[in-house]
Structure formats: C-alpha cells, structure tokens
KEKE-3310 file (N, C-alpha, C; in steps of 0.2 Angstrom, whole numbers, plus 5000, padded with zeros to 4 digits):
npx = (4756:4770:4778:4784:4793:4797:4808:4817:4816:4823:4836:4838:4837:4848:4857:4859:4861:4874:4881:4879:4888:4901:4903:4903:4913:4923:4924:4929:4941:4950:4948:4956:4968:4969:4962:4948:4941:4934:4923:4917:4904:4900:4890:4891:4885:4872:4864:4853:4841:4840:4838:4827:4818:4817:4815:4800:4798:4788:4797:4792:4790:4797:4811:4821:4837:4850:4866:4872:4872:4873:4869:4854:4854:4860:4850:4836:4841:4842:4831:4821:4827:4824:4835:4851:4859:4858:4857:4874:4877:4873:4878:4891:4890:4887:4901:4910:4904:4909:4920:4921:4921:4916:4907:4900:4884:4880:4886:4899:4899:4892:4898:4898:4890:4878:4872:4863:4846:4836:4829:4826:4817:4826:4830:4841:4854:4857:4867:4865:4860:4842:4835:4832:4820:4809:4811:4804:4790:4785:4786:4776:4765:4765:4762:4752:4742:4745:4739:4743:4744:4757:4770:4781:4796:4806:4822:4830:4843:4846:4852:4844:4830:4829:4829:4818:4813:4811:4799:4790:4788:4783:4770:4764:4760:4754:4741:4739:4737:4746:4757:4767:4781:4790:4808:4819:4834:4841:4856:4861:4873:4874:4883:4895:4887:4878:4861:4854:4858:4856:4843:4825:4817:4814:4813:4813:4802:4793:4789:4781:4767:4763:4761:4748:4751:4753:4767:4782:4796:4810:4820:4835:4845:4840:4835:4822:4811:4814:4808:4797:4790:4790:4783:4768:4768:4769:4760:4750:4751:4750:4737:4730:4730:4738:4750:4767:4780:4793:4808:4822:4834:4848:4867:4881:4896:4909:4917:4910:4913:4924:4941:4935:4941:4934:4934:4924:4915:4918:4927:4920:4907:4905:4911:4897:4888:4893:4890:4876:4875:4868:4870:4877:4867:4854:4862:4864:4850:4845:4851:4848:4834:4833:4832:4841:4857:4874:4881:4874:4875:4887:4890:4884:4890:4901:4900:4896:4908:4916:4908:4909:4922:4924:4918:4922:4936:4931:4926:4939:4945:4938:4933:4939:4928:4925:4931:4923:4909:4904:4896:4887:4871:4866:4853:4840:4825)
npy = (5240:5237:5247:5240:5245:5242:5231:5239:5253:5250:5247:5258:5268:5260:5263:5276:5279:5275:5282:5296:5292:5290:5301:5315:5307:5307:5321:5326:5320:5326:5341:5340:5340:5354:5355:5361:5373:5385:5376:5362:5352:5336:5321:5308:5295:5297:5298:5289:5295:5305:5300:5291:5299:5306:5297:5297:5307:5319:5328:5338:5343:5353:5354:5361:5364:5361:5367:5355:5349:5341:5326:5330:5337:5329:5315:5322:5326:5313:5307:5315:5317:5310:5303:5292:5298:5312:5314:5312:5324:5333:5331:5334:5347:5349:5345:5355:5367:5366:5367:5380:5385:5391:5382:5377:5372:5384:5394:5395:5404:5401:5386:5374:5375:5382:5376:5373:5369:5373:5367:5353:5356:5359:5369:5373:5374:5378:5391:5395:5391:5383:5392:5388:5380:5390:5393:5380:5383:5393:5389:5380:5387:5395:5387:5380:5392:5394:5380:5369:5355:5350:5346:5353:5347:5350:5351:5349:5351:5342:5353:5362:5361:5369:5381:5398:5398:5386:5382:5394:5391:5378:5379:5390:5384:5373:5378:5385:5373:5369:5361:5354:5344:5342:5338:5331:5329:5321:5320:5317:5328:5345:5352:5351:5348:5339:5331:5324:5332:5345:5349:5347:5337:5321:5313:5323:5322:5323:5335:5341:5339:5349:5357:5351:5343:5327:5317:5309:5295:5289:5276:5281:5276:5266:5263:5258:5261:5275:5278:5271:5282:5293:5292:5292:5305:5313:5310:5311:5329:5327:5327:5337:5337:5342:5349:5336:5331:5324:5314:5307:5297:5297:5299:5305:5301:5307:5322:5337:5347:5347:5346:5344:5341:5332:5329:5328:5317:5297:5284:5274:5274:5280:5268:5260:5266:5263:5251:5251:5254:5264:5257:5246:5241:5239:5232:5222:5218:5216:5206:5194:5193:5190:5199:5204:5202:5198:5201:5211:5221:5227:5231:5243:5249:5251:5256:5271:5274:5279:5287:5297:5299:5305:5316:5325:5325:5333:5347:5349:5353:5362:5378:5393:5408:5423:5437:5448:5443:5442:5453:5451:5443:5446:5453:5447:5448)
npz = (4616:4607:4593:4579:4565:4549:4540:4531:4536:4548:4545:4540:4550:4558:4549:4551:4564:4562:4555:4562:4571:4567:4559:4568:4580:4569:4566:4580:4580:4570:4573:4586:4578:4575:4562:4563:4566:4579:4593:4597:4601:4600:4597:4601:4608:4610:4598:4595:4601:4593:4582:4583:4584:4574:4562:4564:4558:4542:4528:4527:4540:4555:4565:4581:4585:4595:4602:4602:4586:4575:4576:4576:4562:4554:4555:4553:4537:4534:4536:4528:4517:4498:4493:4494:4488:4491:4503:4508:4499:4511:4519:4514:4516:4530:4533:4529:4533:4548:4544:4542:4530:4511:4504:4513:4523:4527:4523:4529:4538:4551:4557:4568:4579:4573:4565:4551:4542:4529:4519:4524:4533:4546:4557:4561:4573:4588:4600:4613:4627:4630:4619:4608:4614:4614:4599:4595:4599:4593:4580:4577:4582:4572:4562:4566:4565:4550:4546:4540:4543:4545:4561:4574:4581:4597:4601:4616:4630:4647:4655:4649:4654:4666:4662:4659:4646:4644:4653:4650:4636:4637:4644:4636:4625:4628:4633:4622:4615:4605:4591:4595:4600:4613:4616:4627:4629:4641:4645:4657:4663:4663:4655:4667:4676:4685:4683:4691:4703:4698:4696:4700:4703:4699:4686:4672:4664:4673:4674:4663:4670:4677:4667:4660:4650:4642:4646:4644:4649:4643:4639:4633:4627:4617:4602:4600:4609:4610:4596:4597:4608:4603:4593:4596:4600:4590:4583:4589:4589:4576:4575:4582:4594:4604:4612:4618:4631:4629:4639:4634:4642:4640:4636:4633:4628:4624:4627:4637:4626:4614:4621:4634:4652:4659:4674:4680:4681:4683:4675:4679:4676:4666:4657:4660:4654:4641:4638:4638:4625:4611:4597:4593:4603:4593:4584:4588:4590:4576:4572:4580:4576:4565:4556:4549:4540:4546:4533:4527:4535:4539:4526:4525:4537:4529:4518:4527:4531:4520:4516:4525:4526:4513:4512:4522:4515:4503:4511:4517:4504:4500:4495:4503:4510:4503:4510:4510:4508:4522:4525:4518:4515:4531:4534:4532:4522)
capx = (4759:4776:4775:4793:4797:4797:4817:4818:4814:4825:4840:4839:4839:4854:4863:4856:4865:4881:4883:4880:4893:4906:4905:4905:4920:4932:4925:4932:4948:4950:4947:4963:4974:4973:4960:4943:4940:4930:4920:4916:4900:4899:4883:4892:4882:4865:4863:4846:4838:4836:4836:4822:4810:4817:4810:4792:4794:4789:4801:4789:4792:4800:4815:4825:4842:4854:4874:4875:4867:4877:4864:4848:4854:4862:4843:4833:4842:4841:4823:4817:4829:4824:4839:4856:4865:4856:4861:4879:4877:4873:4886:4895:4891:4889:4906:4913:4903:4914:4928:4921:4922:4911:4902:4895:4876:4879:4892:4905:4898:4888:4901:4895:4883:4873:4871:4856:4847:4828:4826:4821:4814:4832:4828:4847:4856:4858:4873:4862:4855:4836:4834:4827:4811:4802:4809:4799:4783:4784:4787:4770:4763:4764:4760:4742:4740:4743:4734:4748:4747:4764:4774:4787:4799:4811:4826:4835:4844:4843:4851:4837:4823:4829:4828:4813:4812:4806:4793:4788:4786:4778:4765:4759:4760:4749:4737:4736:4738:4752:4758:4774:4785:4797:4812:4823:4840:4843:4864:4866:4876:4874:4890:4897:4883:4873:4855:4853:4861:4855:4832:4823:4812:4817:4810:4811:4797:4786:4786:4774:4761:4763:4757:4744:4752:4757:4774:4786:4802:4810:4827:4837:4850:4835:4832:4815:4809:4811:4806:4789:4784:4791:4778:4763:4769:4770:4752:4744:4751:4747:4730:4728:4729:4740:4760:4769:4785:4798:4813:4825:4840:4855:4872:4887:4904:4914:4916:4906:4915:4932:4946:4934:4946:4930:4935:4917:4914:4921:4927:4916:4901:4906:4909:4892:4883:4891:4888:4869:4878:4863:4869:4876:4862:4849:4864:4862:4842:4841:4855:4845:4829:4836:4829:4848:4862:4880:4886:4871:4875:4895:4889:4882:4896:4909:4899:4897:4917:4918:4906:4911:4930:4925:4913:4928:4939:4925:4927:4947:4947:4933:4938:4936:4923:4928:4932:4918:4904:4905:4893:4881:4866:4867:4846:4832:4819)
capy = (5236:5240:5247:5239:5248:5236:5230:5246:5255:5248:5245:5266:5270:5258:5268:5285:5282:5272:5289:5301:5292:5290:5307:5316:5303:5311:5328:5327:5317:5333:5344:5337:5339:5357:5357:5364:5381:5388:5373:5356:5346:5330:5318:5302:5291:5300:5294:5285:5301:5312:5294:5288:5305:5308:5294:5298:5314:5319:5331:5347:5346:5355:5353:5366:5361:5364:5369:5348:5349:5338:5322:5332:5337:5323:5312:5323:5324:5304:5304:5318:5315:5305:5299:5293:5305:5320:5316:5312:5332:5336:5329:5336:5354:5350:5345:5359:5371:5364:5370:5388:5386:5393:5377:5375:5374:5391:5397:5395:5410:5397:5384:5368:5378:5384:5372:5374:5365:5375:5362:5348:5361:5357:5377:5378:5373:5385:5392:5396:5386:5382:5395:5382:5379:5393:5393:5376:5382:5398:5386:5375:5392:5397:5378:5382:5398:5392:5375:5363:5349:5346:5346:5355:5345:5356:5346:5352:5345:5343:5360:5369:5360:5374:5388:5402:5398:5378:5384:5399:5389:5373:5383:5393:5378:5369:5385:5386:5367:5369:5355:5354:5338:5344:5331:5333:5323:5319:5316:5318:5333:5352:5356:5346:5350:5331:5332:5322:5337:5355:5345:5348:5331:5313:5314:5328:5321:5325:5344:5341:5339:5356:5360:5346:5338:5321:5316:5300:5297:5285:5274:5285:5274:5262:5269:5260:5266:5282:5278:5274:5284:5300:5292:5292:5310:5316:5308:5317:5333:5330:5326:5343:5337:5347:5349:5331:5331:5316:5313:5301:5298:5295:5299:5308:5298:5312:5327:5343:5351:5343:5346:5343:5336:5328:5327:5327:5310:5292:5281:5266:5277:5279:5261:5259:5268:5263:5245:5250:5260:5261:5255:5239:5236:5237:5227:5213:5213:5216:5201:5191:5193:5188:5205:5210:5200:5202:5208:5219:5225:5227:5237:5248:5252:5253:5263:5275:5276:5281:5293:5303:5302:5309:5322:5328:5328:5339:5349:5354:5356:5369:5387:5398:5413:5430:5442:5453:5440:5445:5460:5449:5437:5449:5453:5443:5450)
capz = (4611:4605:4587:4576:4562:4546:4541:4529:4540:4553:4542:4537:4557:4561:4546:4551:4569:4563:4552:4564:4576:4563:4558:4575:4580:4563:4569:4584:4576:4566:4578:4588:4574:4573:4556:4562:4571:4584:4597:4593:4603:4599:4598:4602:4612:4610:4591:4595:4603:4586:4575:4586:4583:4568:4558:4561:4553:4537:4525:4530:4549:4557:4572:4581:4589:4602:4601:4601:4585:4571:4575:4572:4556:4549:4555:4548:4531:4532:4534:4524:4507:4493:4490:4495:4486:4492:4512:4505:4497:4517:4524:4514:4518:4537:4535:4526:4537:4553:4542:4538:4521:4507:4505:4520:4523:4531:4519:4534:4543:4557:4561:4574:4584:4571:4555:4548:4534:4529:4516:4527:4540:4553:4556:4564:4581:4594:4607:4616:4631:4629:4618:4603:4615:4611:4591:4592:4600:4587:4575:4579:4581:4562:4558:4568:4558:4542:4546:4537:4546:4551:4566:4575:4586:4600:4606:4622:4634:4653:4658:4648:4657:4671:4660:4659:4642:4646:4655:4646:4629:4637:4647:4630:4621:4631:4631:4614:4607:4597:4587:4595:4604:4617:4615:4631:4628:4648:4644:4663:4664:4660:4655:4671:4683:4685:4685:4700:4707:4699:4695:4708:4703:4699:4680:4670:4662:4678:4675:4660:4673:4676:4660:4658:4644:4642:4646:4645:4652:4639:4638:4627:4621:4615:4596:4597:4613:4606:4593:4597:4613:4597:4586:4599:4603:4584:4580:4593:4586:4572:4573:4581:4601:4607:4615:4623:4632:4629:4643:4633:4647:4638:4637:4630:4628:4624:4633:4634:4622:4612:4624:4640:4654:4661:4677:4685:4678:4684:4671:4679:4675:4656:4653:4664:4649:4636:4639:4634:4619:4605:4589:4595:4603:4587:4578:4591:4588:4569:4569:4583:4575:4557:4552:4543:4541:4545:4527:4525:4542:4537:4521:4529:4541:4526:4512:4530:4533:4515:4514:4528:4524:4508:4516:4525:4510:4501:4517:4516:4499:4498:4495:4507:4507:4502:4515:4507:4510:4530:4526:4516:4523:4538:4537:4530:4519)
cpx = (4765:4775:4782:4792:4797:4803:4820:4820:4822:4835:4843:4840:4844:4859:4864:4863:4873:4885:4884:4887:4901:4909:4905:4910:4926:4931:4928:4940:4954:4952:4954:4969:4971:4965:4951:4943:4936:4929:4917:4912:4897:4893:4883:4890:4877:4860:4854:4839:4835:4835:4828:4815:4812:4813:4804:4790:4793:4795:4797:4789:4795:4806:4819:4830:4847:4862:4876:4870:4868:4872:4859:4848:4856:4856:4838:4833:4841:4833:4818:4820:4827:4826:4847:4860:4863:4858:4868:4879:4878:4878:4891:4894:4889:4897:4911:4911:4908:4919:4930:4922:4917:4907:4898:4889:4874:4884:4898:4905:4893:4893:4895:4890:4877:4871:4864:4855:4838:4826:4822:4819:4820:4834:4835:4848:4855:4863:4871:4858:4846:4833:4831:4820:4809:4802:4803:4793:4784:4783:4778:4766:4760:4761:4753:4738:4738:4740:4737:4747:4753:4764:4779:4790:4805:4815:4829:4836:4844:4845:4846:4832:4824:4830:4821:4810:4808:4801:4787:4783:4779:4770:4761:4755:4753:4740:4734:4737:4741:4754:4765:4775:4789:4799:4819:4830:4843:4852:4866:4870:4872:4880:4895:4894:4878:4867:4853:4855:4856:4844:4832:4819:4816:4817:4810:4804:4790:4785:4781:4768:4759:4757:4751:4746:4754:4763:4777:4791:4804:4817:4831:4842:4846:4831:4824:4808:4809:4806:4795:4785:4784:4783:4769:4762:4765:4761:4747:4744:4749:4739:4727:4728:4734:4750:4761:4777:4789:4805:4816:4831:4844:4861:4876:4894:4910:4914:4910:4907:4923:4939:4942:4938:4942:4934:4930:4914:4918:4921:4924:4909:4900:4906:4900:4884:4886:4890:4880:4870:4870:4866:4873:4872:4855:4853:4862:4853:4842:4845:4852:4839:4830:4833:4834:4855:4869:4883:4880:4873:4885:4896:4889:4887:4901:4907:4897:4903:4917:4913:4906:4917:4928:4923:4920:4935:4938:4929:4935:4947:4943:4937:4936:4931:4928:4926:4923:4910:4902:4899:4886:4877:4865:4860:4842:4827:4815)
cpy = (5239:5241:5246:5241:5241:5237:5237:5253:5255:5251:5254:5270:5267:5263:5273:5285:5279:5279:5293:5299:5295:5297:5315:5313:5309:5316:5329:5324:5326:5339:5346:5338:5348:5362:5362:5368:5380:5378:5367:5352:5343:5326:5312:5299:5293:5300:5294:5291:5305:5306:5292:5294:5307:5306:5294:5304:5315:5325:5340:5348:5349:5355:5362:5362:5365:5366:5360:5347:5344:5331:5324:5333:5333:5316:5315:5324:5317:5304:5308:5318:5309:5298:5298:5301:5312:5322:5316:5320:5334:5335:5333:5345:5354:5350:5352:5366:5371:5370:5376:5389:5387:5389:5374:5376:5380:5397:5397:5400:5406:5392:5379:5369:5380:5381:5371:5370:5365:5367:5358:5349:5359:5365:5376:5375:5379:5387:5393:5393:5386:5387:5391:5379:5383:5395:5386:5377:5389:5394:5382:5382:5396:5390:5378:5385:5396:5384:5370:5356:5345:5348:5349:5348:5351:5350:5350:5348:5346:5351:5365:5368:5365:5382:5392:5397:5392:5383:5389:5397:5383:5376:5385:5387:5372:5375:5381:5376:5368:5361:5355:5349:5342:5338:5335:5328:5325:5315:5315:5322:5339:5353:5352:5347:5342:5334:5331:5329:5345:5351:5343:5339:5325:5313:5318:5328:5322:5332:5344:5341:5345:5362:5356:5344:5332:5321:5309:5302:5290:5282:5277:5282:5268:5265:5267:5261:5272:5285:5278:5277:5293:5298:5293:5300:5315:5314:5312:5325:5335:5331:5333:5344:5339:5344:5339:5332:5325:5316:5308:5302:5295:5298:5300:5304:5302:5318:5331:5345:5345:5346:5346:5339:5331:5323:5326:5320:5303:5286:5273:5268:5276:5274:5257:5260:5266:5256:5244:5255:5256:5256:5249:5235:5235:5232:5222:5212:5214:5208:5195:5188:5189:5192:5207:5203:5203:5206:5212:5225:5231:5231:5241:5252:5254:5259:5271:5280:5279:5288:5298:5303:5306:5316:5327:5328:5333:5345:5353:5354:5359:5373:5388:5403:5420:5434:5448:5451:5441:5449:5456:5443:5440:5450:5451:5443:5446)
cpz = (4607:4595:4586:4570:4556:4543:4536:4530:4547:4551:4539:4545:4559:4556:4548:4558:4568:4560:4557:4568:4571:4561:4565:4578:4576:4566:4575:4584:4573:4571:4581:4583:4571:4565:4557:4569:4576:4590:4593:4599:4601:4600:4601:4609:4612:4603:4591:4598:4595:4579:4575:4583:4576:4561:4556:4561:4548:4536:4527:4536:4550:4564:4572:4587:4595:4599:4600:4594:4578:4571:4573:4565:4552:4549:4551:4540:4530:4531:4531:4515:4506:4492:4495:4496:4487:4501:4513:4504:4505:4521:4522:4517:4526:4538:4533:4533:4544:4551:4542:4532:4514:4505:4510:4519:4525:4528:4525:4538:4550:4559:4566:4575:4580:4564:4557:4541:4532:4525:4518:4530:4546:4551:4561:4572:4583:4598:4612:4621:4632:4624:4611:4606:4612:4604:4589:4594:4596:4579:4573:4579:4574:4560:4559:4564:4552:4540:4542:4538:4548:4559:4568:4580:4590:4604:4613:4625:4642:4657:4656:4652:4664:4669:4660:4654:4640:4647:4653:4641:4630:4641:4640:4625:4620:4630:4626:4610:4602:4594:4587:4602:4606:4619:4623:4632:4634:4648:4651:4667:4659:4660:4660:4679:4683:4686:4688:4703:4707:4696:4699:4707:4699:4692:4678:4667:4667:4678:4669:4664:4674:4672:4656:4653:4645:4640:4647:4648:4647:4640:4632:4624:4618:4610:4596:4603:4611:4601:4591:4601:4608:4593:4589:4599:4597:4582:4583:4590:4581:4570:4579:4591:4606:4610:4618:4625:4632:4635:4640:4637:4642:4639:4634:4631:4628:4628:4631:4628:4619:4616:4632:4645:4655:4666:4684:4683:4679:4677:4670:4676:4666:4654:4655:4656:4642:4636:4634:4626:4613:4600:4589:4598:4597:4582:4581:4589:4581:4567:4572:4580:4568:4554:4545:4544:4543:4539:4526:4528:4539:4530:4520:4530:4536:4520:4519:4529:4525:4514:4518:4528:4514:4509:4519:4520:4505:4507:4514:4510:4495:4497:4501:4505:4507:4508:4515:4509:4518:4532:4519:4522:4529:4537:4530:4526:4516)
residu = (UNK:UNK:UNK:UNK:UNK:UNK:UNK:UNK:UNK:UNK:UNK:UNK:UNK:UNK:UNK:UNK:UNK:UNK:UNK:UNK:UNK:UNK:UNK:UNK:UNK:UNK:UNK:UNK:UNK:UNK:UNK:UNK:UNK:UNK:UNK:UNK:UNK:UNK:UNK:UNK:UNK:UNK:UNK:UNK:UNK:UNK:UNK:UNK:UNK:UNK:UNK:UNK:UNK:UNK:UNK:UNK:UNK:UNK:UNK:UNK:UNK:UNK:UNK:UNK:UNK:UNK:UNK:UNK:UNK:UNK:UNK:UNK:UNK:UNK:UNK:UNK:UNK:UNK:UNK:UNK:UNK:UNK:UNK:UNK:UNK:UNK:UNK:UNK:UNK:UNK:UNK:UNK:UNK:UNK:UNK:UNK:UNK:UNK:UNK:UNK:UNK:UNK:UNK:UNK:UNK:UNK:UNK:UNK:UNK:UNK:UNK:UNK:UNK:UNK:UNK:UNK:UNK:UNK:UNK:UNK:UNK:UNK:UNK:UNK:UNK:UNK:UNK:UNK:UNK:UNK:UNK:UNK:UNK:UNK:UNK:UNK:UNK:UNK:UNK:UNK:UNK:UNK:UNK:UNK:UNK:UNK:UNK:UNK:UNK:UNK:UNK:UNK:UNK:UNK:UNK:UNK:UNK:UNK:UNK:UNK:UNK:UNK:UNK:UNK:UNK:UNK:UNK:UNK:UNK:UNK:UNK:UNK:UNK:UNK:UNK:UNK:UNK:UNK:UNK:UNK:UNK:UNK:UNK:UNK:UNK:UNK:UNK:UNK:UNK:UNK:UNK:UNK:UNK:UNK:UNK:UNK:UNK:UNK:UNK:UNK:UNK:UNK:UNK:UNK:UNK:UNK:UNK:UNK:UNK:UNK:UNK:UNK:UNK:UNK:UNK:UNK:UNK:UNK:UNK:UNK:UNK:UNK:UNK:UNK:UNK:UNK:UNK:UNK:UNK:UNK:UNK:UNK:UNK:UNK:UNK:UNK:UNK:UNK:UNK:UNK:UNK:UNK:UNK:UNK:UNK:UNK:UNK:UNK:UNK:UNK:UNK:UNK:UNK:UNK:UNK:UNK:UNK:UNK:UNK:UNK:UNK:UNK:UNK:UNK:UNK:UNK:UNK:UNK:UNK:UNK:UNK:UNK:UNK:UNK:UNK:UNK:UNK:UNK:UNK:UNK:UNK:UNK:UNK:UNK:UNK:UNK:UNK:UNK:UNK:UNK:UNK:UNK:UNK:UNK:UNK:UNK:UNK:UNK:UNK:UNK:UNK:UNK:UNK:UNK:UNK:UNK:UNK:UNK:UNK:UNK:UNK:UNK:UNK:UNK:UNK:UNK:UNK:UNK:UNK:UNK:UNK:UNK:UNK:UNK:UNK:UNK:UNK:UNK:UNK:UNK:UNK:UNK:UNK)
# end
C-alpha cells in the first residue's frame, strides 16, 4: 500500500525540489558568465532522489554526498530546519561558498564539491568517486556505538557501484547491522560511460543480494516512489535491522560538469527523460488530486525565484577570506 505524505508535507517536497532546481539552473547561469570558480555539478533533473529520502529524515541524521552535492544540502536543510528563514541562511552560505567567499558554509575554502553543513548532519559532498560510501557506513558505525537511534544515509551514483569502496562498505555493513541506507542515484552515465555499458547486471539494485540486504530499484524521477521505498528503508534502520540498498534511476539534464559538450548523449534520449521530469510531475498530481491549488502552487515558485536571486546576491557581495585564513581549519581537534 503506497504511503502519501499529507499536503504539508507534500506541498514542502514540491518546494524543496523547485528550489534545488532553481538554484542549480542560476549556478550554472553564473558559472557561464565567468562569476564562480573551480567545477560546477549540477543536480538538475534528479531533484526527487535526495527530496524523496530526505523527507523521512530527522534533523540528527546523518547523509554523506557526492561531487553532485548541491541537492543533498539544500533537502536536508529543508527538512531538518525550523524555519523558513533558517534554509534561506543556507542557501545563502551554499551560495556564497560556490563563490569562495568568507561566507560560505565552508568559509570558501571547499567550493561545489565539498559543501558541508554539520548542523543538519549533511557531513559534506565529496570529489571523490564512491568515497562517501564508506563515510556513511562509519557514520552508522558511530551511531551503533553510541546507541542514538538515528540514521546514516550514503548517496552515490552509478559509477561508485563499481568501486571497492561500494562493496567494501556494504559487505561490513551488512555484517555488522549498521543503520545505514545506500541511496545509488542511477543518472545513467559515469561521467559519459552509460551503465548499460561499464554494470555487469541489469539492476544495480541486484548487487544487495550479495550482501543479504534488502534492495529496490525505484523510479527516480518519482519523488513519491522514492519517497516511500526511503521510508521502508529508513524505518528498518532505525529500528535496529540492519543496511538496505535504494537504486532510484534518474537523470541529469545538464552535463557532467558545466561546460560538458555531451556528445555521448542524443538529444532524443534527453527529451525522453525529461518528459518524466519530477517536479512537473508532482504539480500535475497535487493539482489533479485538489491536494494545492494553482496560486499556492505559483507562490511557491516565485517566493523560490526570489530567494535564490537574493542567495546569489548575498553571495557576490560577501567579502572575501584573508589570505592568512589558508593555514587556519587545516586539522581538527
């Protein structure tokens, strides 16, 4: 029986993903014009993947991200703050960090690949291909130990599932019962390697058997597909029964990286996926259902557009960091 989410609920996930897109979209606007440094990968089209498992987290969970990591941080601020004004604050310092500017959630010494945000437990993307599995099954790990009751989640995407570090992490995992969801965002490509091509199996989701755990394979541009085979997955954790693995297949619109020519790609394929694009599809069912009307819907979208054009004015007219700060933060204690 499908579990739906009541309109609150529903109405905080259509925003969660019209934000992420919005503001991934300017950053890559941006980008192109010149204003933000280093490497820039984009979330756009995969929205419903980190909205979907995000929602049935608490604020003490914990995730760990990939180099594509701009949606996990701006879902989990959605679903572990308060308040408006406190994910508004996040954005702003996600935006600023892009920029490398003193304000950033990483003081502008992490950039794209590395935004971090302890607060909510969003322990940080990665550059690093699969290398966020085995911070999520460490993470679960500690969470055993000290008997918390939360949850880790570990996102990765299909090129990790042929890393050591997949199998490494889910084997112990499974072992030991840790309280950790492996979230595998199936975008289709590694970089522009198709998974049809470099996955020996038809499913990534079939390598959980491997490891005795329960595994799905989900429609990943279907926030509430995700949403509730996340919620099965997360319940079981937390109640103590051990690792699950999620396969949501979705899809990247924009390139690998922001100047990808993305010529391993046909532009019939692109319109093919974005057809099932999420966030038009949860407008059509929350406006079918008479769950939301059009101007609540249309509210939404425009207090968005505002709050990320202002995020990104925050952003360019931060300060910079002192040259001198380079040799701070450098270790831990």
């Amino acid at each position: 029986m499908a579990v739906v989410p009541q309109k609150e609920l529903l109405l905080k996930m259509y925003k969660a993903m019209y934000l992420i897109r919005t503001f991934d979209n300017t950053a890559g606007e941006l980008f192109f014009q010149g204003k933000i440094p280093g490497f820039i990968h984009t979330y756009v089209g995969e929205e419903a993947v980190a909205v979907g498992v995000c929602a049935n987290l608490k604020p003490q969970d914990v995730i760990t991200s990939t180099h594509r990591g701009h949606g996990h941080y701006i879902a989990k601020s959605m679903f572990s703050r308060k308040s408006w004004e406190e994910v508004v604050n996040d954005l702003k310092a996600l935006a600023a960090e892009l920029y490398g500017k003193k304000t950033g959630c990483n003081k502008g010494k992490g950039g794209s690949m590395h935004a971090a945000l302890f607060e909510v437990g969003m322990t940080g993307a990665n550059g690093i291909v699969g290398a966020g599995i085995p911070h999520g099954a460490g993470a679960a790990l500690a969470i055993k130990y000290k008997k918390e009751g939360v949850v880790a989640v570990s996102f990765f995407g299909d090129g990790a599932s042929n890393q050591g570090t997949f199998h490494e992490a889910l084997n112990l995992s499974s072992i030991w019962k840790l309280p950790v969801v492996f979230v595998c965002e199936n975008n289709q490509y590694a970089i522009s390697v198709p998974s049809s091509y470099s996955v020996a199996v038809r499913d990534i989701s079939m390598r959980g058997a491997a490891y005795a755990m329960p595994s799905v394979t989900v429609d990943g541009m279907d926030v509430l597909a995700v949403y509730e085979a996340a919620k099965v997955a997360i319940e079981r954790a937390r109640k103590g029964e051990g690792p699950s693995l999620i396969e949501a297949k979705t899809y990247r619109y924009r390139g690998h990286f922001e100047g990808d020519p993305m010529h391993y790609r046909t532009k019939e394929e692109l319109e093919w996926w974005k057809a099932k694009d999420p966030i038009p599809r949860l407008r059509t069912y929350l406006l079918t259902l008479g769950i939301a009307t059009e101007k609540e819907l249309k509210e939404i979208e425009e207090e968005v557009k505002k709050t990320v054009e202002e995020a990104f004015k925050y952003a360019e007219e931060s300060p910079w960091p002192d040259p001198k700060e380079a040799y701070t933060d450098v270790f831990y204690e």
